[in-house]
C-alpha positions as CSV (number, residue, x, y, z in Angstrom):
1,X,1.4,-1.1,32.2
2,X,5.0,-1.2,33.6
3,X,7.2,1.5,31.4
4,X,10.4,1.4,29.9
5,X,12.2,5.0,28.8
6,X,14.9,4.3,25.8
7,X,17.0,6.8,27.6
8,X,17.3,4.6,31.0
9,X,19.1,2.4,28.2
10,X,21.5,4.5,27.3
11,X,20.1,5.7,24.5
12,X,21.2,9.6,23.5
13,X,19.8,12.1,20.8
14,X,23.2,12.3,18.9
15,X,24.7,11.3,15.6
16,X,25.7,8.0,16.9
17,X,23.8,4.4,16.2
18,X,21.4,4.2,19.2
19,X,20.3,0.5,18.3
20,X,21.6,-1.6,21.1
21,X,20.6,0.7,23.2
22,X,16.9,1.6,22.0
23,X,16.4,-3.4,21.5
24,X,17.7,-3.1,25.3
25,X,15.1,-1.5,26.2
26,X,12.2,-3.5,24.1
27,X,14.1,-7.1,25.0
28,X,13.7,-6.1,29.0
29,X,10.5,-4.9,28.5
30,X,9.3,-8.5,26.7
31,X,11.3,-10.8,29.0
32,X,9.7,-9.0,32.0
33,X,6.4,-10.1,30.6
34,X,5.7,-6.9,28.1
35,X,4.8,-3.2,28.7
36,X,5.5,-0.1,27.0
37,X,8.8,1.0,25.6
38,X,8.4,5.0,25.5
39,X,10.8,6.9,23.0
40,X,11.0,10.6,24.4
41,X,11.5,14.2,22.1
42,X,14.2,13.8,20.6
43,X,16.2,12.4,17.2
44,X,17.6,8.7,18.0
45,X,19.2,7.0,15.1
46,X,18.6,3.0,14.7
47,X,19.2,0.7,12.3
48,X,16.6,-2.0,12.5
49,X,14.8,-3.1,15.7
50,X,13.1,-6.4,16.7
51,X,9.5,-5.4,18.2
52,X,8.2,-8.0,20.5
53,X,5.0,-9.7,21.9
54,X,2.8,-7.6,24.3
55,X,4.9,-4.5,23.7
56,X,3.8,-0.9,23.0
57,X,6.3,1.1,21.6
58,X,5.5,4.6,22.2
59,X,6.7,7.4,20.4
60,X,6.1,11.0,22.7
61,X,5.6,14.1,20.8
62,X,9.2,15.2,19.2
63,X,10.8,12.1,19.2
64,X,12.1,11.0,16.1
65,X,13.4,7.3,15.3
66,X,15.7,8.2,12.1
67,X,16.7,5.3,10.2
68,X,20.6,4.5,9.2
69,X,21.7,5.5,5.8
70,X,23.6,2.5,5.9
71,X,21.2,-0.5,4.8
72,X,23.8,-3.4,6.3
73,X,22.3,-1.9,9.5
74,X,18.9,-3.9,9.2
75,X,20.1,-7.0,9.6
76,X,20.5,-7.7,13.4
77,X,17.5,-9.6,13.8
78,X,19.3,-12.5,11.6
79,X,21.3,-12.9,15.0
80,X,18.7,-12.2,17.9
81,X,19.8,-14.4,20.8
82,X,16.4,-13.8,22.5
83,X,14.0,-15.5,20.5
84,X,16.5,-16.7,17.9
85,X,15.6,-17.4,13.9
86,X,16.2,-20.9,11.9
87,X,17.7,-19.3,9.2
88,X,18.5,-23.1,7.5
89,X,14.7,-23.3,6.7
90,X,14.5,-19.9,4.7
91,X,18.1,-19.3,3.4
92,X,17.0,-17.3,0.2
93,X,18.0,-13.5,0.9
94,X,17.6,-11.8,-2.1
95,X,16.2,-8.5,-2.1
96,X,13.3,-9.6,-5.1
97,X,9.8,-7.4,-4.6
98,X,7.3,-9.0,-2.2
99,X,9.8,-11.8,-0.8
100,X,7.9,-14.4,0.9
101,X,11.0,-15.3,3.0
102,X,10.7,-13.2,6.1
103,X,14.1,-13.3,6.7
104,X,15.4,-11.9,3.3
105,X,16.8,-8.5,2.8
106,X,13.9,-7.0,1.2
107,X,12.1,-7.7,4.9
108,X,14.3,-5.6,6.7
109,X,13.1,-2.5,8.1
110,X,13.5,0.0,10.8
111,X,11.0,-1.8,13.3
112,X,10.2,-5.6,12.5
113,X,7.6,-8.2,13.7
114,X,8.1,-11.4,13.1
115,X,6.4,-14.4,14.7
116,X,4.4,-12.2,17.8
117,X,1.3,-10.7,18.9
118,X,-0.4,-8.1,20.4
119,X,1.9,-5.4,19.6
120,X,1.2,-1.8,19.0
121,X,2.9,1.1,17.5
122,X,1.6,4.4,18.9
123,X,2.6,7.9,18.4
124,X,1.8,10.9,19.7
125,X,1.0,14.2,17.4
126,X,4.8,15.4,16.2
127,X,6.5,11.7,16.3
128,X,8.4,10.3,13.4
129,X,9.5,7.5,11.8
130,X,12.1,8.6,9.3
131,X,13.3,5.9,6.8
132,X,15.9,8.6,5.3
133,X,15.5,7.0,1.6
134,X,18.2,4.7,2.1
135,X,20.1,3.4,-0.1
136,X,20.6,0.1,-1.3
137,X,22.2,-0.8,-4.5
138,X,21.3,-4.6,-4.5
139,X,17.5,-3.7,-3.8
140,X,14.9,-3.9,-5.2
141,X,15.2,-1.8,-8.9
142,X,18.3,-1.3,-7.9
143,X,17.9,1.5,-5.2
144,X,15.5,0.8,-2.4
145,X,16.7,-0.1,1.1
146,X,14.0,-0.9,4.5
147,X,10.8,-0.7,4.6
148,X,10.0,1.6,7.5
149,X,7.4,-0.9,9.6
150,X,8.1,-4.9,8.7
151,X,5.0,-7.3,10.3
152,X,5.2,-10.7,9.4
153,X,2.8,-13.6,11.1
154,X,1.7,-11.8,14.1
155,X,-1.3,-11.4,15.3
156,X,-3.5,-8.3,17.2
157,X,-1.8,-5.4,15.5
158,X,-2.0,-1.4,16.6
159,X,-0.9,1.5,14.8
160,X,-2.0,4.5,15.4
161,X,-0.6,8.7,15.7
162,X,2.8,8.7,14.1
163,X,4.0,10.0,10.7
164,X,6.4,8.1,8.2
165,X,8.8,10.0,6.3
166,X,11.2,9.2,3.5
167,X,10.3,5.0,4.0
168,X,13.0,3.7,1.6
169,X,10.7,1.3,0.3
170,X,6.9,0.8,1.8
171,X,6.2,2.2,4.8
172,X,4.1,-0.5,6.1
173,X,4.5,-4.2,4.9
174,X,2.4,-6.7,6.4
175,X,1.9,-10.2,5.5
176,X,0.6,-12.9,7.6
177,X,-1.2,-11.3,9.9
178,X,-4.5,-10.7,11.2
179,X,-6.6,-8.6,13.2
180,X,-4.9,-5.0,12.2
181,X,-5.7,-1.7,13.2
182,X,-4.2,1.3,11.6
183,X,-5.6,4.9,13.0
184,X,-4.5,8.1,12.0
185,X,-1.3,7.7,10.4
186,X,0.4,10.0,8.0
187,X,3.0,8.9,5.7
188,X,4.9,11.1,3.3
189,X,7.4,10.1,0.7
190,X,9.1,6.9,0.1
191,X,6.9,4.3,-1.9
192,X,3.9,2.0,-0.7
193,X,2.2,3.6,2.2
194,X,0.5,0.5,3.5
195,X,0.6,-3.1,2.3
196,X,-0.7,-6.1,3.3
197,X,-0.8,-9.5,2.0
198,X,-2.5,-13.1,3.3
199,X,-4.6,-10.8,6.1
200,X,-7.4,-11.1,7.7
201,X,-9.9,-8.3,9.5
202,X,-8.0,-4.9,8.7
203,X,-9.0,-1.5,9.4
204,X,-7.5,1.6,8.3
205,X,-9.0,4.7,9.0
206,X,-8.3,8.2,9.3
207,X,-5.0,7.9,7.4
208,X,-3.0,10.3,5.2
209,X,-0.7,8.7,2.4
210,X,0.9,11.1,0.5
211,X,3.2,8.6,-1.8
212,X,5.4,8.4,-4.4
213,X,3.9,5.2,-5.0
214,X,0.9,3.4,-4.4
215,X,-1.6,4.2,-1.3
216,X,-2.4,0.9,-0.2
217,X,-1.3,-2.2,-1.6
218,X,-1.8,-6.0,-1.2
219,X,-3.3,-8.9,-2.2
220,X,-5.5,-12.5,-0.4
221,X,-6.8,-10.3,2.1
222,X,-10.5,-11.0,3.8
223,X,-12.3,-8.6,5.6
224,X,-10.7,-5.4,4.7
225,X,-12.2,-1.5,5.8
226,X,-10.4,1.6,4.4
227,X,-12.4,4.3,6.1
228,X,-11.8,8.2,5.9
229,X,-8.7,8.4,4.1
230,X,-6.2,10.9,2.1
231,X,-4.6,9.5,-1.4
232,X,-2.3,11.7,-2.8
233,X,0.2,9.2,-4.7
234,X,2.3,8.5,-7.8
235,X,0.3,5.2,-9.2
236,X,-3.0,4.0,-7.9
237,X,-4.8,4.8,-5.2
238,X,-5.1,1.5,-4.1
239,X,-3.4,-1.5,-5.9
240,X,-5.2,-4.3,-4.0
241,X,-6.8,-7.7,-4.2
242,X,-9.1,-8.9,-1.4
243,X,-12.6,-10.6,-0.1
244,X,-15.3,-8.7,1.4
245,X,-13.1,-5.3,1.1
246,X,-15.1,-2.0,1.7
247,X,-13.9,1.0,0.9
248,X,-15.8,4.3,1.9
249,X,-15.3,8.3,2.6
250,X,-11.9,8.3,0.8
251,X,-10.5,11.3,-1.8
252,X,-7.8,11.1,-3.6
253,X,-5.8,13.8,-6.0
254,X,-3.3,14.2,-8.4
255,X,-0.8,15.2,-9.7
256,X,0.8,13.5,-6.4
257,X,2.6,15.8,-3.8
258,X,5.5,13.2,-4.1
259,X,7.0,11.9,-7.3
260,X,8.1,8.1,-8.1
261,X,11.4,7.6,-6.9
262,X,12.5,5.4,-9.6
263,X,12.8,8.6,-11.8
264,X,15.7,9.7,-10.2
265,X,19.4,9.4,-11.4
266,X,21.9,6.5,-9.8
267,X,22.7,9.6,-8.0
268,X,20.3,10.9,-6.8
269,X,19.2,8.1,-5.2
270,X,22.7,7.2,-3.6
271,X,22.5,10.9,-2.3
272,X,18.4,10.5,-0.8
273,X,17.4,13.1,-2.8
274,X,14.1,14.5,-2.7
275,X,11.4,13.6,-5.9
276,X,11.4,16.6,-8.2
277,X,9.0,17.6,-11.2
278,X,11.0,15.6,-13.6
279,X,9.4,12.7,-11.5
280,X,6.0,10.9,-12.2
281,X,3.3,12.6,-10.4
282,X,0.1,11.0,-12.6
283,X,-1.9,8.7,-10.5
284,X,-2.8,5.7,-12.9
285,X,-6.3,4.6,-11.6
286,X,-8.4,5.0,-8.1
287,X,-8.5,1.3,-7.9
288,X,-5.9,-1.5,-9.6
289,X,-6.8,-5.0,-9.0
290,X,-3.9,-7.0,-8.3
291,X,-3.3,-10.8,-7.6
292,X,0.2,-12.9,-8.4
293,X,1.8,-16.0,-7.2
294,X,3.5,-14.5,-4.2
295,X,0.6,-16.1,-2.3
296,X,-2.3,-19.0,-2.9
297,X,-5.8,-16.8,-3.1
298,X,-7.1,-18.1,-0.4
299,X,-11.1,-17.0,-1.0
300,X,-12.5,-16.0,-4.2
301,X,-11.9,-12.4,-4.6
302,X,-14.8,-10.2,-4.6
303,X,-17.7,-8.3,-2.8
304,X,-15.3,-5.0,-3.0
305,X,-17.2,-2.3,-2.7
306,X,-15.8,1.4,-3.1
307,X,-18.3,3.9,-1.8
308,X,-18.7,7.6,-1.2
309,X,-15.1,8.0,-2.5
310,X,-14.3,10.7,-4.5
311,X,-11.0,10.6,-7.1
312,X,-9.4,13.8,-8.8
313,X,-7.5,13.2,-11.8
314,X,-6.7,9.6,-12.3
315,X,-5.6,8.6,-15.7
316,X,-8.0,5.9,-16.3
317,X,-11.3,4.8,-14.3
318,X,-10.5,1.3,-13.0
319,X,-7.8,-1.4,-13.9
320,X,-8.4,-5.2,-13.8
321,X,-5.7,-6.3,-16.5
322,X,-6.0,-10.1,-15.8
323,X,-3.7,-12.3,-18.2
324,X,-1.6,-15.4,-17.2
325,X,1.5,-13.5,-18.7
326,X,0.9,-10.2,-16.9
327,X,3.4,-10.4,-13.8
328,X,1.0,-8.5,-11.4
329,X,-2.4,-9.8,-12.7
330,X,-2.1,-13.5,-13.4
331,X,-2.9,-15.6,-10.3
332,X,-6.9,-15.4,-9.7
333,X,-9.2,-12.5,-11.5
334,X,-11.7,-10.7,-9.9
335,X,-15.9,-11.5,-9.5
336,X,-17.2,-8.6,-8.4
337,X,-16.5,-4.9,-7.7
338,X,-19.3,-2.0,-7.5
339,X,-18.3,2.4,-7.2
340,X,-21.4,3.4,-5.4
341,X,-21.5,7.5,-4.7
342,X,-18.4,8.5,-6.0
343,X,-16.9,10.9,-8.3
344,X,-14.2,10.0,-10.7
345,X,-13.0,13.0,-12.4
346,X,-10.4,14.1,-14.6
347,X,-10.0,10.8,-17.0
348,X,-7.4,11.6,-19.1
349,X,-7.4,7.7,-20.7
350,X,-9.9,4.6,-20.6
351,X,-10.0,1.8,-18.3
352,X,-9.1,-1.4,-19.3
353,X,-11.6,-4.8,-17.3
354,X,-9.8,-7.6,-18.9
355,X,-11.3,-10.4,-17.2
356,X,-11.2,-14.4,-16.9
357,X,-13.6,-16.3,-18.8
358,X,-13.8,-18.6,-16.6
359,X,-14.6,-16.6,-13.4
360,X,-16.1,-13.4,-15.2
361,X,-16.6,-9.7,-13.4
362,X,-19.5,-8.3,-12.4
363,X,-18.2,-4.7,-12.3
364,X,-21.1,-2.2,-11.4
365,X,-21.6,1.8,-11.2
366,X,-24.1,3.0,-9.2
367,X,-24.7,7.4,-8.8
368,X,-21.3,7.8,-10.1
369,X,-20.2,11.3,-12.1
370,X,-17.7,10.8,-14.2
371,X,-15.4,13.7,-15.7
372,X,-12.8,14.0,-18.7
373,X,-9.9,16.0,-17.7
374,X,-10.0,17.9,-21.4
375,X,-13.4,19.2,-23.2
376,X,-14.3,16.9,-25.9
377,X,-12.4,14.0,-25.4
378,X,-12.6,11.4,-27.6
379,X,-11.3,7.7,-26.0
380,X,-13.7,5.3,-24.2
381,X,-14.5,5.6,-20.3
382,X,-13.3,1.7,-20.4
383,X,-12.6,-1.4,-22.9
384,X,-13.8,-4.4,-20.8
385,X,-13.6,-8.2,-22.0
386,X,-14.9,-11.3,-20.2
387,X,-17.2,-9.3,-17.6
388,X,-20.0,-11.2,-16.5
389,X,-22.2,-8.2,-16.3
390,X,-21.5,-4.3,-16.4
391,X,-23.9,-1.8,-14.8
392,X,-24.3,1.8,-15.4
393,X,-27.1,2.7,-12.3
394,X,-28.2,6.9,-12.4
395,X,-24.5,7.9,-13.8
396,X,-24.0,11.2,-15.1
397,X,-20.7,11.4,-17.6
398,X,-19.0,15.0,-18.8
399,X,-16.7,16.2,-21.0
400,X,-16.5,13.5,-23.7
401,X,-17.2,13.8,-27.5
402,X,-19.3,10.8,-27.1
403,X,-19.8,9.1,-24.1
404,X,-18.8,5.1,-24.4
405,X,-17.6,1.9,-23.2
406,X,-16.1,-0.8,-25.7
407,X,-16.8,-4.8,-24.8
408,X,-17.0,-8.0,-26.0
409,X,-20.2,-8.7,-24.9
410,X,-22.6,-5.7,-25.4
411,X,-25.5,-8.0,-24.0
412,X,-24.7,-7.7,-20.5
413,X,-24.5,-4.3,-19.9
414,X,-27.6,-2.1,-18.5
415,X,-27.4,1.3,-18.2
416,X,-30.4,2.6,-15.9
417,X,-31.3,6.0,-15.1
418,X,-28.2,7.6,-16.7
419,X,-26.7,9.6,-18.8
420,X,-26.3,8.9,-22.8
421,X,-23.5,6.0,-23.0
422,X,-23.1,4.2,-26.3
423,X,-22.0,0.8,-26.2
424,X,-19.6,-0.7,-29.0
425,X,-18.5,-3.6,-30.3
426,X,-14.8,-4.4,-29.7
427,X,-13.0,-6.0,-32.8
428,X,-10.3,-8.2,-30.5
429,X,-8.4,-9.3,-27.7
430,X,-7.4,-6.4,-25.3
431,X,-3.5,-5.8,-25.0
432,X,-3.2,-5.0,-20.9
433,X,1.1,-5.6,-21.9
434,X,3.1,-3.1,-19.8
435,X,0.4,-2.0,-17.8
């Protein structure tokens, strides 16, 4: 694989913007037919950078790519002259969460894809990609600038080795795209650590996020693995709607490492301040199912299964709050979901399975152990409505008053082999506003 070194560029370790320089080098290496672009020890400050088809950037231990402060310095892409944009057919560029338009200025980021394939990211132990919190005003909530890594309709996908630090909004966001592989990656700070929407056949395994937001994120996504993996976050472990999604040999904890940076004063965010205790560090639930109108549901969602997993101090057990006014839950509920081997411990409120009548959950348990965070606690492991069928399968439950689950529909749940777990009657319609 013929190599190109940023530094034979031009590119210098200074204070300087090193982003002509550093697409130099990745727009030879793709017009002489692809290769890897190798970023050596040292801290190189970009603004954002078009990766390209059948290119490896490669990040050597101590090399740092540190994003601008300045968020106007995303945007070059708009004007690539290599493999130039029709920026007539998409000219939205508002900064709205989850844009579809690729070319808005919530897609920016520090590296972006757009329209390629096979293209890796690889970095060796000691490489960073350091999105420096930047600041946006006319971002999203007011505040968030780049993501660090931006993927849009590509296809054959690598990641693997580097750390993300201080991603001003997610670290990863991928949407698109198919055939994904993300190994060992750590990411630290910032928001989302890895979402994906409209993919097919991701792995991720061996990862660390340590958020101030959510884990992993996303939502019409078919053939899914999460394998091996650290959560440590500020909302859910996973906020994620899929097909055929297996989860398996993750932990999570909380309170998170890393607060939510929404917390923070106008100030402090203009400043890239660190997260502090006054932030939110409660992690709301190990699993939050999650479908809007961003994107048409391709497949029926279901067959998600979350296994060997263990989850330290959630909030609550397991959100599906599916209503057709709920902005994150409104597009296409859930069928099926089953916890098999876990431990979920530390509940500190219940779940809440509000479900579609129409397409109902089966939402199933199986050698679970179930904690409450206090002695004697007195609230319901979940309130469920609509659920096809609710198992309970050799589930042991600790630290509640009186172990119980509230539904609609008392006839389809079974509890086998477990633990004492009265099931009541609930007198309405679940209220899932402002969750």
């Amino acid at each position: 694989m013929e190599e190109y070194k940023i530094t034979d560029f031009g590119a210098l370790s200074c204070d300087r913007l090193q982003t002509k320089e550093i697409q130099k080098a990745i727009d030879t290496c793709f017009l002489n037919g692809g290769g890897k672009v190798i970023v050596p020890k040292g801290i190189f400050l970009t603004g954002g950078l078009r990766l390209r088809s059948n290119t490896t950037l490669y990040l050597e231990a101590g090399a740092i790519l540190r994003g601008s402060r300045d968020y106007k310095d995303y945007m070059a892409y708009r004007e690539d002259e290599i493999e130039p944009l029709n920026m007539e057919a998409n000219p939205d560029s508002k900064s709205s969460s989850g844009s579809v338009n690729p070319y808005s200025d919530w897609n920016s980021g520090i590296i972006k894809v757009l329209d390629e394939e096979n293209v890796s990211i690889i970095g060796e132990p000691g490489s960073f990609i350091d999105g420096v919190n930047c600041y946006n005003p006319d971002g999203e909530e007011k505040y968030r600038g780049p993501h660090a890594i931006n993927i849009y309709n590509t296809k054959n996908i690598y990641l693997e080795g580097y750390t993300i630090t201080d991603s001003a909004n997610w670290a990863h966001n991928i949407m698109k795209s198919s055939d994904i592989t993300v190994k060992n990656v750590t990411v630290y700070g910032g928001h989302d650590g890895f979402d994906v929407r409209t993919c097919d056949n991701v792995l991720v395994e061996d990862c660390g996020f340590y958020t101030g937001d959510d884990c992993i994120a996303g939502f019409d996504n078919k053939d899914v693995v999460v394998r091996n993996c650290i959560f440590d976050c500020a909302c859910s472990a996973m906020r994620f709607g899929g097909t055929d999604v297996l989860v398996e040999n993750c932990k999570s904890f909380a309170p998170s490492t890393y607060g939510f940076r929404g917390s923070l004063s106008t100030e402090e965010k203009a400043s890239a301040a660190p997260t502090g205790e006054h932030c939110r560090h409660a992690m709301h639930t190990p699993f939050l199912y999650y479908c809007d109108f961003r994107a048409d549901i391709r497949h029926n969602p279901g067959n998600i299964i979350v296994k060997n997993c263990s989850f330290k101090n959630p909030n609550s057990i397991f959100m599906h709050p599916f209503k057709k006014d709920q902005i994150w839950c409104c597009n296409r509920a859930l069928n099926s979901i089953v916890f098999e081997n876990c431990e979920i411990t530390g509940l500190s409120l219940p779940g809440v399975i509000c479900a579609d009548p129409d397409e109902p959950l089966d939402y199933r348990l199986k050698n679970v152990r179930i904690t409450s965070r206090e002695p004697d606690a007195d609230f319901p492991i979940f309130e469920a409505s609509d659920c096809k069928y609710i198992e309970f399968d050799s589930v042991t439950v600790e630290g509640f008053k009186n172990a119980h689950i509230v539904t609609d529909n008392p006839d389809n749940v079974k509890i086998i082999n477990s633990d004492k777990i009265d099931v009541c009657l609930s007198d309405g319609i679940l209220d899932v506003k402002g969750i």
